[in-house]
C-alpha positions as CSV (number, residue, x, y, z in Angstrom):
1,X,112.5,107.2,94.8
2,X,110.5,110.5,94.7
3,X,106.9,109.8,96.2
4,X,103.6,112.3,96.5
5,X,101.6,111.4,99.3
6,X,97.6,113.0,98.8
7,X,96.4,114.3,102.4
8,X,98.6,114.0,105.2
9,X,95.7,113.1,108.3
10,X,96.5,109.9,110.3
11,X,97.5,107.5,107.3
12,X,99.0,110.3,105.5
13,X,101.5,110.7,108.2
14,X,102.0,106.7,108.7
15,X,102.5,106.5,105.3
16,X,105.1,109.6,104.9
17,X,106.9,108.3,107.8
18,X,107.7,104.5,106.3
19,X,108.4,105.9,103.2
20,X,111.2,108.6,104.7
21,X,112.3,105.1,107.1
22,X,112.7,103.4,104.0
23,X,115.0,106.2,102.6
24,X,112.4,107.6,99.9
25,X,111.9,111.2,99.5
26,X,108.4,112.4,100.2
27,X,106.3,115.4,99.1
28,X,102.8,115.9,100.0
29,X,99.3,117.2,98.0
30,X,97.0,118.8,100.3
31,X,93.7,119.5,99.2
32,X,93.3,122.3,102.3
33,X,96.1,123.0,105.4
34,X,95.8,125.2,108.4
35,X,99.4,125.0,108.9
36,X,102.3,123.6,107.1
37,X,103.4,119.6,107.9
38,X,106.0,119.5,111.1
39,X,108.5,117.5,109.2
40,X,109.3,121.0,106.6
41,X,108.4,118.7,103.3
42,X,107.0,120.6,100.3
43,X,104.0,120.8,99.7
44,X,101.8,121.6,96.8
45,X,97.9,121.8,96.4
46,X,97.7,120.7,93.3
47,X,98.8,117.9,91.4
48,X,99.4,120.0,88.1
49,X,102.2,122.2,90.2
50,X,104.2,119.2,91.7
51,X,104.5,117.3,88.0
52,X,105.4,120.8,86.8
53,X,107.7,121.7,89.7
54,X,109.3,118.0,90.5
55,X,111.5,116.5,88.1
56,X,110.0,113.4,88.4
57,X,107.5,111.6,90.8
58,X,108.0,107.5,90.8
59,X,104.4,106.8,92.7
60,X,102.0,108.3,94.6
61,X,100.1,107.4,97.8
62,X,96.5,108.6,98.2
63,X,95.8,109.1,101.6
64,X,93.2,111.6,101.2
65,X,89.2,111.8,102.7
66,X,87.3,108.9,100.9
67,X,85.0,111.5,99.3
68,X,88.4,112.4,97.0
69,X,89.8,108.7,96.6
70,X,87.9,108.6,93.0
71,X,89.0,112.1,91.2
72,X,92.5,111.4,93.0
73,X,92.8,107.9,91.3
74,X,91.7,109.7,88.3
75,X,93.8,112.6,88.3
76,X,96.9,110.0,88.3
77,X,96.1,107.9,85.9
78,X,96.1,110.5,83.2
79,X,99.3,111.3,83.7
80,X,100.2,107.3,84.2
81,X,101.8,107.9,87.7
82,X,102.0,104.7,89.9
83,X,99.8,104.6,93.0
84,X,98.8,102.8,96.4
85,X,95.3,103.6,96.7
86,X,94.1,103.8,100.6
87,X,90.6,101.4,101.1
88,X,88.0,101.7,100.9
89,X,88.8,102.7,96.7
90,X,85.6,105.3,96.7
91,X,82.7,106.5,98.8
92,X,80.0,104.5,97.4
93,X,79.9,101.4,94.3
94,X,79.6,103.7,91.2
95,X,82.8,106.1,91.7
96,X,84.6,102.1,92.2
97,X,83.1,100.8,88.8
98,X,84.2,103.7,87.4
99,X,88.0,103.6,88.3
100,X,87.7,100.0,87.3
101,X,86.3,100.6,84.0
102,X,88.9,104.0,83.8
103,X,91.9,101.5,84.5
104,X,90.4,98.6,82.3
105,X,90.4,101.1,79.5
106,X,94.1,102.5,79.8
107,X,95.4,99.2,80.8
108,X,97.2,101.0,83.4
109,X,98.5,97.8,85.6
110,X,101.1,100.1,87.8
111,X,98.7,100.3,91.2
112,X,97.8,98.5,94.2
113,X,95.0,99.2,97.0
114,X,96.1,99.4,100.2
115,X,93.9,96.4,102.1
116,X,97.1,96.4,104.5
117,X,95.5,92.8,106.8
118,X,96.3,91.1,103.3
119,X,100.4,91.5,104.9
120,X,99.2,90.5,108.1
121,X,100.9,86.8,109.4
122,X,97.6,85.9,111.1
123,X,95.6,86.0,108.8
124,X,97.7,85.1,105.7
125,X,98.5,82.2,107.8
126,X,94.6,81.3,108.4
127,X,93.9,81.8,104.6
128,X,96.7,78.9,104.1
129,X,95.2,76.4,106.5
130,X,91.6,76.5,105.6
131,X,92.1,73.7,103.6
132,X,92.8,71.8,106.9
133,X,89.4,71.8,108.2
134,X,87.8,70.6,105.6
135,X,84.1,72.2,104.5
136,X,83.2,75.4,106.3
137,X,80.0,75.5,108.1
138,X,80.1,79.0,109.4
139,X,82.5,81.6,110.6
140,X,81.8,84.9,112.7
141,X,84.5,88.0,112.2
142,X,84.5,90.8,114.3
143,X,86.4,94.3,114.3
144,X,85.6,97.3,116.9
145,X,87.1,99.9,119.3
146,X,86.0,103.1,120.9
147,X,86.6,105.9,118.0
148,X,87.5,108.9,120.4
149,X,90.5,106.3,120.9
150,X,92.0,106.0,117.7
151,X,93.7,108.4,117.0
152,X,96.1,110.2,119.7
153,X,95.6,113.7,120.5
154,X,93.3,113.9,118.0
155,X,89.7,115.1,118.3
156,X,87.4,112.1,116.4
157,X,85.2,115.4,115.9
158,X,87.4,116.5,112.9
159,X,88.2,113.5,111.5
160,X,87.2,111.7,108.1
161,X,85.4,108.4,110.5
162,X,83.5,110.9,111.7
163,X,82.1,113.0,108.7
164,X,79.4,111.4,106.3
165,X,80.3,114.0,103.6
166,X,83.9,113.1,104.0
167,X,83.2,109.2,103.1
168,X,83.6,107.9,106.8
169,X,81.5,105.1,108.6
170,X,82.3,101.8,111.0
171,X,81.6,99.7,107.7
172,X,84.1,101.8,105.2
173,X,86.7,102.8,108.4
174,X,86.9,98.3,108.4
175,X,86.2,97.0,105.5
176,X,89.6,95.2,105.6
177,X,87.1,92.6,107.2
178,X,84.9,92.6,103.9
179,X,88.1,92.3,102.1
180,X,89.7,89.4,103.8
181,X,86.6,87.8,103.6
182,X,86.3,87.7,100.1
183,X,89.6,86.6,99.9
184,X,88.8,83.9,101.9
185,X,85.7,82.4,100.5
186,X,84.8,84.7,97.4
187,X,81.5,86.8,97.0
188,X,78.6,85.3,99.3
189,X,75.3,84.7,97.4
190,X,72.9,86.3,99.7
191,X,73.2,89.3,102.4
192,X,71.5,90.6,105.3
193,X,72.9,93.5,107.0
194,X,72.4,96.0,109.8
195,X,74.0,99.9,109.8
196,X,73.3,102.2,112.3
197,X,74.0,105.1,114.5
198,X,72.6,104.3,117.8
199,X,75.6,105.7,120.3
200,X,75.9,109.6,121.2
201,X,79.1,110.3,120.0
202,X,79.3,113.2,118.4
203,X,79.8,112.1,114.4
204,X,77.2,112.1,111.4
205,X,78.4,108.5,110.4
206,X,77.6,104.8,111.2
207,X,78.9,103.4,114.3
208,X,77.4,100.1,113.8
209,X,77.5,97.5,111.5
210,X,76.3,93.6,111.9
211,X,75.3,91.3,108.6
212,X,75.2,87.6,107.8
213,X,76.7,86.6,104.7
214,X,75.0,83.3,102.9
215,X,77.1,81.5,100.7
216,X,75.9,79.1,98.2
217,X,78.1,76.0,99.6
218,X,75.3,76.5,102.7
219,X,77.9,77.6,105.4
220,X,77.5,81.4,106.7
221,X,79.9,83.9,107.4
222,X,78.5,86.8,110.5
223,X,80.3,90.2,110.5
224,X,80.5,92.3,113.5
225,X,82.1,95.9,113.1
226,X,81.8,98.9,115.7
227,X,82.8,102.2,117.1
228,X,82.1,101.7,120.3
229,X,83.9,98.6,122.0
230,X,86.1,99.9,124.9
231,X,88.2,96.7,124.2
232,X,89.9,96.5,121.2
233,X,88.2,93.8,119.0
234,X,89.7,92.0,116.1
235,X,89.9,88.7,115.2
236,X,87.3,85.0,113.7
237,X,86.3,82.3,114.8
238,X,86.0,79.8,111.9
239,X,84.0,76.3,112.2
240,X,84.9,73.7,109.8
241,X,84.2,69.7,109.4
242,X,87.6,68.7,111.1
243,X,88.5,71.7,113.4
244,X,87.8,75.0,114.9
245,X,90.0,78.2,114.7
246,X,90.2,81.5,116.8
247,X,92.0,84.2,116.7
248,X,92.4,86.9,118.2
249,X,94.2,90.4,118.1
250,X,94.7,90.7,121.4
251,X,97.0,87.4,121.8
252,X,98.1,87.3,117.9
253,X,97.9,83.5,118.4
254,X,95.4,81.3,115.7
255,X,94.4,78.0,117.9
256,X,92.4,75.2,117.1
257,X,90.1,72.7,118.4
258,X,89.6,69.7,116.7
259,X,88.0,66.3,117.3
260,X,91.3,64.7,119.2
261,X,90.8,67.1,122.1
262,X,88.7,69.8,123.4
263,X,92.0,71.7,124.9
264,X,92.9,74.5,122.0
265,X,96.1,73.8,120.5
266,X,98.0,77.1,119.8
267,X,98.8,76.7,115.9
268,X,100.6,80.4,115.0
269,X,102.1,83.1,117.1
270,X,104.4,85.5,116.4
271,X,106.6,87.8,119.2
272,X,104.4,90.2,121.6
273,X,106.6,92.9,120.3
274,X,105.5,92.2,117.2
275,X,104.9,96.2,115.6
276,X,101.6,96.3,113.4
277,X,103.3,99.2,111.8
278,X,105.3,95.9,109.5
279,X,101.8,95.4,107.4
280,X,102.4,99.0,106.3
281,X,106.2,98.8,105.6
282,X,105.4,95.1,103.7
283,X,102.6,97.3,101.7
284,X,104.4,99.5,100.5
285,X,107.7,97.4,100.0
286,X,105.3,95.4,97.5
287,X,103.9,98.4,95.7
288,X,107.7,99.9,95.6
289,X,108.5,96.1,93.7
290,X,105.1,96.9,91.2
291,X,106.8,100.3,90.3
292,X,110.1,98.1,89.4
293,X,108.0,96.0,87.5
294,X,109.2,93.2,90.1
295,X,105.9,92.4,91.5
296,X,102.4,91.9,90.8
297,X,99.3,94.1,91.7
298,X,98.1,92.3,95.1
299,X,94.6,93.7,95.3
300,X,93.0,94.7,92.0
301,X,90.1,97.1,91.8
302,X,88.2,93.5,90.4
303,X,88.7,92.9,94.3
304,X,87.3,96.1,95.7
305,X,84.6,96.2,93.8
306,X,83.7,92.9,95.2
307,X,84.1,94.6,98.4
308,X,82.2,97.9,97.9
309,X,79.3,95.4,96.3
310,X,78.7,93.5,99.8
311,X,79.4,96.8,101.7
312,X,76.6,98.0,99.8
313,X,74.5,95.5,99.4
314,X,74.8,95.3,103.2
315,X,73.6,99.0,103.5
316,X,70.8,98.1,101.1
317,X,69.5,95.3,103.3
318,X,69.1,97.4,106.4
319,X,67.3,100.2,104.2
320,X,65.1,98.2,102.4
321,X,64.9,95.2,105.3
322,X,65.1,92.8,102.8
323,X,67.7,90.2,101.6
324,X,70.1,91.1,98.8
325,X,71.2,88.3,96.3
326,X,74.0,89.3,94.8
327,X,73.3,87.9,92.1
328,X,70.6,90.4,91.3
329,X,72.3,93.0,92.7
330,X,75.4,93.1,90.3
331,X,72.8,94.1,87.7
């Protein structure tokens, strides 16, 4: 298959890589390039020359600033060309209604967004066994890690997490945690949040982001996402009526503590060698089977929506210092 990849930073470049490992032939749209991509593919800077130039594209991955996710999106769907859209779907709730309504109206089914954690074991295997500990009372899920680390040999300066214009922030940069939450539990009924800047790193963005998320059942769900943890932070702790499970990135093992003992008992693991990189390949392998009309969408823009609406009604609550009821807020 022929795919266009849109903006070749960090994910751009994961992206073009699986795609060349899984013997597809990539060619990129830049929207501005100092120099040319090290790998020699073509490039083209705008979509209008590579449908004109290519004989055919079979999908497209957009992997460009947030700021451009909408018009990208867009821009594709008039000329009915499959894509993987990279989260968060827009840069702020309107532009995400908007694609929804845009792809309602075309009934253009022939997309996915790319909320890669949905592919990853831990917690598809945690979604699974909620049912094992009966009634949630509360849950706490954290993500963070030091943003001049992410990338390598990268300056953080340049990039997209750290430029407001550019759509960046801690809570759009992980709002996989939003997501999986949602898939989890659905949309809470009442938010308070917390969004900030308060280190001195050099970035126009958010570096903090802490919120409680109420849900109608009575149990609560507290997110914790940062730029600024020197350890590398990822993982839950949820607290049900029968048991207690953690996880962990750093082990990739989901225990649990339950009434018959207070020793955890290790419940999912999978190999220390285990290469992350796999929730990519498995993302796109899925979105390669939508294409082939083999597989269904995995995360609808119904879902993301239902993300950017806590995102922002989390944002809201820390302007306004107030809580948010969803309920109200969807109007």
């Amino acid at each position: 298959m022929n795919f266009l990849v849109i903006g070749y930073g960090s994910i751009g470049r994961r992206h073009t890589k699986n795609l060349i490992y899984l013997g597809h032939e990539v060619i990129l749209l830049r929207h501005a390039s100092k120099k040319l991509n090290e790998r020699g593919l073509q490039e083209y800077y705008s979509l209008e020359d590579a449908i004109n130039t290519e004989k055919k594209i079979d999908g497209a991955i957009i992997c460009s600033p947030t700021s451009n996710h909408h018009q990208d999106a867009l821009k594709l769907l008039s000329y009915q060309i499959p894509f993987l859209l990279e989260k968060p779907p827009a840069d702020n709730l309107e532009n995400t209604i908007s694609l929804q309504k845009e792809l309602m109206q075309s009934d253009f089914n022939c997309y996915d967004i790319a909320f890669n954690l949905r592919y990853y074991a831990p917690i598809c295997f945690i979604k699974n066994y909620l049912k094992e500990i009966g009634n949630i009372y509360s849950a706490r899920i954290s993500a963070g890690s030091y943003l001049p680390n992410w990338r390598e040999n990268i300056d953080y300066r340049k990039t997209s997490s750290a430029s407001k214009n550019l759509g960046g922030g801690v809570h759009y940069e992980l709002i996989h945690e939003i997501d999986y939450i949602i898939w989890f539990w659905g949309l809470p009924d009442k938010v308070m949040g917390y969004v900030n800047k308060i280190s001195n790193l050099d970035i126009s963005t958010m570096d903090i982001c802490a919120a409680i998320l109420v849900y109608n059942k009575g149990f609560i769900v507290e997110l914790h996402l940062d730029y600024l943890s020197h350890k590398n932070l990822r993982g839950c702790q949820i607290i049900g009526q029968h048991g207690t499970l953690e996880w962990s990135v750093n082990d990739n093992q989901v225990f649990e503590y339950n009434n018959n003992s207070n020793q955890p008992k290790s419940i999912f693991s999978f190999p220390k060698k285990y290469d992350f990189n796999e929730t990519y390949i498995d993302e796109l392998n899925h979105f390669i089977g939508i294409i082939r009309d083999e597989k269904k969408t995995n995360v609808t823009i119904d879902d993301s929506v239902q993300s950017m609406l806590v995102l922002n009604a989390i944002v809201e609550s820390s302007e306004k210092e107030k809580v948010i009821h969803l309920g109200n807020y969807r109007k």
